[in-house]
N, C-alpha and C positions, 0 to 999 in steps of 0.2 A: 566446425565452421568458426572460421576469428570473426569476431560479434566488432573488431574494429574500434575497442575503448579501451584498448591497455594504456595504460597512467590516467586514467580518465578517475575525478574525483566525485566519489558519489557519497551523496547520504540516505540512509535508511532511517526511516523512523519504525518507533517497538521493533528493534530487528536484534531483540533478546533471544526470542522464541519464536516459533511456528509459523507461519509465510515472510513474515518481516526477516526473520533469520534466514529464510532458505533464500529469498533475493537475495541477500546481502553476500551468501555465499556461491551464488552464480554468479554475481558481478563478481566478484572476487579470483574466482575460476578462470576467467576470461580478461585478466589482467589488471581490472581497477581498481584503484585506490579506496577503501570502505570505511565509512563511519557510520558507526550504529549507537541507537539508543534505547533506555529503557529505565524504569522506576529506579530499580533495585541496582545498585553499584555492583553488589557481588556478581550480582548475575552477569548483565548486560560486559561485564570482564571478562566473565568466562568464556559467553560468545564469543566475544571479539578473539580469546585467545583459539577456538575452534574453528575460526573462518580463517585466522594467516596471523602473521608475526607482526603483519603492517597494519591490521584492523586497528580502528581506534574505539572505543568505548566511551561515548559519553553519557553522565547520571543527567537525564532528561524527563520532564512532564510534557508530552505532546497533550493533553486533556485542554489545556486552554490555548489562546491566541498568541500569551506571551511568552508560554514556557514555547511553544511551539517554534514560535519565531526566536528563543534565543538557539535553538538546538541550530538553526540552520545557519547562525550568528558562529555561535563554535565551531560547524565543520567548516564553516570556511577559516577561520583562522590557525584550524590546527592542519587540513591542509593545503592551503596558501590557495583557496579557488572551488569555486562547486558548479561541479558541469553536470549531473545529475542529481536526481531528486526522485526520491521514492516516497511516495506518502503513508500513512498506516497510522493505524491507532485499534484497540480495542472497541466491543460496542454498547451501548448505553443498557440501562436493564430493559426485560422482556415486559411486556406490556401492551392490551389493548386500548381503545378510544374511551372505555367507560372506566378503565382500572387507571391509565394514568392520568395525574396532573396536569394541568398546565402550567405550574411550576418545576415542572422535570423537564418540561422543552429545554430550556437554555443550558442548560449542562450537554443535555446530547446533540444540541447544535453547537456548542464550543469544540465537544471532544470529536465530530465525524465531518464539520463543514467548517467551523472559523476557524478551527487548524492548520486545514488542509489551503485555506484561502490566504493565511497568515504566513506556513512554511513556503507557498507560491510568492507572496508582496518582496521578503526576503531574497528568494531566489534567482526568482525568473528574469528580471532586471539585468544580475550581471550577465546569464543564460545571451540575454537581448543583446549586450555591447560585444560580447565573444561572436556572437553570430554560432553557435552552436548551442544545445541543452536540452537534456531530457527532464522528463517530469510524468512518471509514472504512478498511478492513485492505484492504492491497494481499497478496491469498495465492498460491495456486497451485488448476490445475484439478485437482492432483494430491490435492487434500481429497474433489473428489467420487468419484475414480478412482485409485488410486496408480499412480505410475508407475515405468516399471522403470529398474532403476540408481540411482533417486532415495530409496531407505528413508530415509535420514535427513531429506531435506526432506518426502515422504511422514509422519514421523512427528513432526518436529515441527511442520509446520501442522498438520496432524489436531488437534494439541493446543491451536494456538491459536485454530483455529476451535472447537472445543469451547470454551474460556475466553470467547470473544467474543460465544459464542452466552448464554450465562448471565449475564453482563455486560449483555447488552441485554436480558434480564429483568429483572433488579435495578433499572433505573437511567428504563425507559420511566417510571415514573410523575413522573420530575424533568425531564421534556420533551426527554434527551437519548439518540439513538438509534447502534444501536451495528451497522453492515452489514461486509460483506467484500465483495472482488471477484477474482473468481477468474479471472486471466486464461488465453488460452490462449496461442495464438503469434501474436508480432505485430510487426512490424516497422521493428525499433527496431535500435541498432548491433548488441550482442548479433547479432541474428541475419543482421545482412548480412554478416556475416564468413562466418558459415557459407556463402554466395552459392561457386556453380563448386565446389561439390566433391559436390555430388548430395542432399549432406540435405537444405536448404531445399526442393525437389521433395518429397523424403520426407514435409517436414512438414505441405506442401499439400495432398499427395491424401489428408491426414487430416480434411481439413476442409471438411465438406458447402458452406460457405457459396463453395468453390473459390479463396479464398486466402487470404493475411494477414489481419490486424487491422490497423488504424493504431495507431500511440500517441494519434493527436488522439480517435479514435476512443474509448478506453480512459480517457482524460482524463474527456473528458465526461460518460462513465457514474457516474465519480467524486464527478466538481461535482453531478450532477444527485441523488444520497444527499445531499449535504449539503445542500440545497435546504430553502425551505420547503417546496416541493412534496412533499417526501419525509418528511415529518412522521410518517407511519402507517405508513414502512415501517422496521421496524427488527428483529434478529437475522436477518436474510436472509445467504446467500451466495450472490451473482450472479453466472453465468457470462457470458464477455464473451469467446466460443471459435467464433465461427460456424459453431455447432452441433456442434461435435467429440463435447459428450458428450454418449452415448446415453441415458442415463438418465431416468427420470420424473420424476425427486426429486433 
């Protein structure tokens, strides 16, 4: 299927490694223009040189509002325009209501919600005068279900899915549409570490579909929001978990 974004310029954020990178290499697949980012210079280089000749690499901190907001400053300057938006970032540490601080909130609301709120301020704006734009949030399945040990990341998506979701009311009449994707487990580095010590078993008999996700897998759900095809769907959050959660809604 042509997804209808060739020369189409997007940014990926963490799309060094593991979902951020397998987007970045379905967008890419299907003709558009990609810039990715990530901590480590070497790395986030190497990516880029794994996805195409034309990826761009840039050394970026999405953890706070400013590094966030300059990465979205660079891909547009490097290439000349940003019609999509991929959002992403790692997640704050594990922790319950009695283990953590209330000084650990504002790091994990910088790194999973004023980010994602900061690389949109950036964005979505020119998205608005183009009359076209995508903007796809890489969250967690833990918005439709909180998970335990995770409060902090449990509370700051909940908040950026809320932001995201109002966001794509504001902005649908500017032709620019505003989705999440809410993955569950899938197997990417991250979790083959866990491999030989019994969790990955654990995580499997949680998931009716009877095992992993791919990251190609999770790419694609990606590329295919930012689509023309995907023109009418927008404020949605997509589970991409086969079928872990039970819910209706």
């Amino acid at each position: 299927m042509d997804l209808g974004i060739r020369g189409k310029r997007a940014a990926v954020a963490a799309g060094s490694a593991g979902l951020g990178l397998a987007s970045a290499r379905a967008l890419a697949a299907d003709g558009a223009r990609v810039a990715i980012c990530g901590r480590d210079p070497a790395r986030v280089q190497s990516a880029a040189r794994s996805i195409g000749a034309d990826a761009v690499p840039i050394a970026a901190d999405v953890s706070t509002p400013a590094g966030a907001a300059q990465f979205v400053r660079d891909v547009r300057a490097a290439l000349g325009g940003l019609d999509i938006l991929v959002t992403n970032a790692g997640g704050p540490p594990p922790g319950n209501f009695a283990s953590t601080p209330v000084d650990a909130y504002p790091a994990a609301l910088d790194l999973n919600l004023m980010s994602v709120i900061a690389m949109c301020k950036e964005a979505v704006p020119g998205m608005q005068a183009q009359h076209w734009g995508r903007v796809v949030a890489i969250t967690s399945i833990a918005v439709a279900t909180p998970l335990p040990q995770l409060i902090l990341s449990n509370t700051a998506r909940a908040g950026a899915t809320g932001f995201l979701k109002t966001l794509a009311r504001e902005v649908a009449k500017d032709g620019v549409t505003v989705n999440s994707v809410l993955p569950g487990v899938h197997d990417t580095e991250r979790i083959q570490a866990l491999r030989g010590n019994g969790r990955l078993e654990d995580m499997t008999r949680g998931i009716p579909a009877g095992r992993l996700g791919t990251a190609n897998e999770f790419g694609h759900v990606v590329a295919f929001l930012c689509s023309q095809h995907a023109a009418f769907i927008t404020g949605a959050a997509v589970p991409v978990d086969g079928g872990a959660d039970p819910h209706l809604l």
